[in-house]
C-alpha positions, -999 to 999 in steps of 0.1 A, spaced: 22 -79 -177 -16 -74 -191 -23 -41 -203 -51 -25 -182 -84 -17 -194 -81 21 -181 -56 27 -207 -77 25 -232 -80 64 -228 -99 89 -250 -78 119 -260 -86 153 -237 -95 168 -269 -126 139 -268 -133 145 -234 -136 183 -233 -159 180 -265 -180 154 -244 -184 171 -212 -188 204 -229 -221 187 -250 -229 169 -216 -227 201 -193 -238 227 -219 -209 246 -212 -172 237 -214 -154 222 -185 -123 240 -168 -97 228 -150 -96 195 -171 -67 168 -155 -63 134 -160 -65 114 -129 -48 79 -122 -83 57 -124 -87 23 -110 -75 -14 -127 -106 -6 -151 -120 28 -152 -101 60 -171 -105 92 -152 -107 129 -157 -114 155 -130 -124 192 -142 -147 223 -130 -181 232 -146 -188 265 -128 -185 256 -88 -190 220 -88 -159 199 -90 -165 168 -108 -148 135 -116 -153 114 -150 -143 81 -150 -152 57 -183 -151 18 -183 -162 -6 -210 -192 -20 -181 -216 2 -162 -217 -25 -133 -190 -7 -111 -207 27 -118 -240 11 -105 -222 -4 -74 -210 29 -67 -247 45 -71 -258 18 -45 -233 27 -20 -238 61 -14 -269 46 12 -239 39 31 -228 77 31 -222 93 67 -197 119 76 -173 86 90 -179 70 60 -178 92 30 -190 77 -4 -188 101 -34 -223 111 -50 -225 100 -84 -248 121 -100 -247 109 -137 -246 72 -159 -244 67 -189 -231 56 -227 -203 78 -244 -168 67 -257 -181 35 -275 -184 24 -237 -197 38 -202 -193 65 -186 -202 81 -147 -199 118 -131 -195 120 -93 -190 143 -70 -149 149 -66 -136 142 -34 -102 154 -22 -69 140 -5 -41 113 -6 -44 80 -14 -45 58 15 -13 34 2 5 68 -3 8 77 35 46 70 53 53 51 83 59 89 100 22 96 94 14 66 114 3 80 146 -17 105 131 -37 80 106 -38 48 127 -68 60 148 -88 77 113 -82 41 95 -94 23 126 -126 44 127 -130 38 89 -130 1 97 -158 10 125 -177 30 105 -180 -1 77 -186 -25 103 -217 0 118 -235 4 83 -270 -13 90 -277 -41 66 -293 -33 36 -308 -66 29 -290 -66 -7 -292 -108 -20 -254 -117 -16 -239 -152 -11 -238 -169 25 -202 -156 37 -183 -195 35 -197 -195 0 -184 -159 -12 -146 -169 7 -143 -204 -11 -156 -189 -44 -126 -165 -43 -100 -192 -42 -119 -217 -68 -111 -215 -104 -141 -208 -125 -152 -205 -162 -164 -172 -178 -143 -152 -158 -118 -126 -166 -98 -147 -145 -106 -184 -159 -79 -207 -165 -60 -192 -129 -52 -225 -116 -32 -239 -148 -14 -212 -149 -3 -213 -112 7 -249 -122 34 -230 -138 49 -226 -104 54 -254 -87 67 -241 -53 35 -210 -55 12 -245 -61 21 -263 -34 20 -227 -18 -17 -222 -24 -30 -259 -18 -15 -255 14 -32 -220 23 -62 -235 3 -64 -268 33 -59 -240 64 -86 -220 47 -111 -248 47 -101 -259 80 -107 -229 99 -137 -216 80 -165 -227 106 -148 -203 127 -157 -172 104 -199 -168 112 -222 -159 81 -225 -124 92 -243 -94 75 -222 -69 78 -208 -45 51 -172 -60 36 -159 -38 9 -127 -57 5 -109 -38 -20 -97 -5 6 -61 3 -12 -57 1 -52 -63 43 -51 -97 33 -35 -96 55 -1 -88 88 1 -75 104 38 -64 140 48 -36 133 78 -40 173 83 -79 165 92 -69 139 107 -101 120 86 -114 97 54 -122 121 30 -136 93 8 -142 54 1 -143 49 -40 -151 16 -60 -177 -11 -43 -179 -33 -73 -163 -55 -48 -181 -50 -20 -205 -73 -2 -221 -83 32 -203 -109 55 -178 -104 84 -160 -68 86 -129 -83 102 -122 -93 65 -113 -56 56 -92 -53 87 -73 -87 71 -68 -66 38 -54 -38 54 -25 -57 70 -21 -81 45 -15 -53 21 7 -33 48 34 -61 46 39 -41 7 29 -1 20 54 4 47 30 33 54 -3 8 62 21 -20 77 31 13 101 -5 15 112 -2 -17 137 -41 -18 128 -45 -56 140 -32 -44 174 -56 -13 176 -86 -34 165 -84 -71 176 -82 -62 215 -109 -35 211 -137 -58 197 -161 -73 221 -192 -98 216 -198 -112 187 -174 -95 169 -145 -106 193 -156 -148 191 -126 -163 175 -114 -126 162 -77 -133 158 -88 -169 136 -108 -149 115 -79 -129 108 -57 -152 103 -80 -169 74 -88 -139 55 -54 -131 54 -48 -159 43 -72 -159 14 -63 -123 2 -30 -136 -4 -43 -167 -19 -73 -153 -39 -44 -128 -56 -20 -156 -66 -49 -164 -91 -50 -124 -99 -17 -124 -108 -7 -154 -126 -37 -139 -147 -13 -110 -155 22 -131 -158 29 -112 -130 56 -135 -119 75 -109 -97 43 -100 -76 30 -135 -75 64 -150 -61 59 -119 -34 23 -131 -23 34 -166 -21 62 -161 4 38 -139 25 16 -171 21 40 -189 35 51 -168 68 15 -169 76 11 -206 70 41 -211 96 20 -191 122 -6 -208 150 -36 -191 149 -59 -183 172 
């Protein structure tokens, strides 16, 4: 497998030196945290603030994150970051720290207790009034995540997959359902941040609440039933998220618009979070994970939707 771009780590001795000529005063309580895919990260103390700094070799996830916190409200809590800038030989950001338990961590006991914070989550990204941010019409931004393109990290996807016969055939066949269905999903403006596990939520099943929402670099404005789709994609892997039934606490509770072809719309972004990631992970020669997407590919592809 790839080596990830967070562990490229600088030593604590380099941190504590860092923070300590950031701050004016040395940091306490220094710990290495698990990061995201790309970003090393370190929370610590400077007096009474707690603190999180996470490094990266771009400063375009920082500034994603900067932009979010407009969407900040006590259902939806977005950390503050409250520094940006250069240091390691690459980026680096300061936000506020935020406590609790990764969302993929939860068990299926804890089910009853987080189902109805998770659904409320979804509800409060589906509420956040557009911000008018330039983003591509929705059916552009859903076929542009299952189409091989040059200059990216993940060019060259689709040879790869090639590779696989049985995951080809796989992905042309999600690929046709995908196209087929897609004038059922509307160009909608509302906030999709589609990337809720990967250590990217935080909850507190005491508090019964989301204690925070972390990394928008993939965030964008289309149809909200998309993160519902990654949710219970990804809960056929976390036994703990699968436990959440969220497609049966959502789907029958949505009305309007919102509730036009609902369980369609569903059923295709399901199907292109599975399809999307086969390109992820024939990226990484993650043959063992990409095998497991295609076979969830292919339970889906035997359902009828709608």
């Amino acid at each position: 497998m790839s080596t990830r771009p967070s562990d490229n780590r600088p030593s604590v001795e380099a941190v504590v030196a860092f923070l300590r000529e950031h701050h004016g005063t040395a940091p306490t309580d220094l710990e290495e945290l698990g990061g995201g895919f790309w970003s090393a990260a370190f929370g610590y103390r400077v007096g009474d603030d707690e603190l999180v700094l996470r490094i990266n070799d771009s400063p375009d996830g920082f500034r994603d994150d900067e932009r979010a916190m407009r969407y900040a409200s006590a259902a939806l809590p977005v950390p503050e970051v409250v520094a940006i800038g250069e240091g390691f030989g690459r980026w680096f950001a300061i936000s506020r720290r935020h406590h609790g338990r990764f969302l993929e961590s939860v068990s299926s006991d804890e089910a009853a207790v987080l189902g109805p914070t998770v659904v409320a989550l979804l509800a409060a990204l589906r509420a956040v009034p557009d911000t008018g941010d330039a983003t591509p019409p929705w059916h552009d931004w859903l076929l542009d995540g299952i189409t091989d393109r040059p200059g990216r990290h993940t060019s060259g996807w689709r040879a790869k997959l090639a590779a696989h016969a049985d995951v080809e055939r796989t992905f042309v066949a999600a690929d046709a359902r995908i196209r087929s269905l897609l004038n059922a999903c509307p160009d909608r403006r509302q906030l999709v941040h589609s990337d809720l596990l990967h250590s990217n939520v935080l909850v507190s099943p005491a508090a019964d609440a989301t204690t925070a929402v972390f990394s928008w670099k993939c965030s964008t404005w289309g149809d909200a039933l998309y993160d519902l789709a990654w949710c219970t994609f990804w809960g056929r892997w976390h036994a703990g998220i699968g436990a959440l039934d969220l497609a049966q606490r959502v789907l029958p509770t949505l009305s309007g618009d919102d509730a036009v072809d609902a369980a369609i719309r569903h059923h295709v972004y399901e199907l292109h979070i599975g399809a999307s990631h086969l390109g992820w992970y024939a990226t990484l020669d993650d043959t063992e994970t990409l095998r497991w997407t295609a076979r969830q590919l292919d339970e889906l592809l035997e359902q009828t939707p709608g």
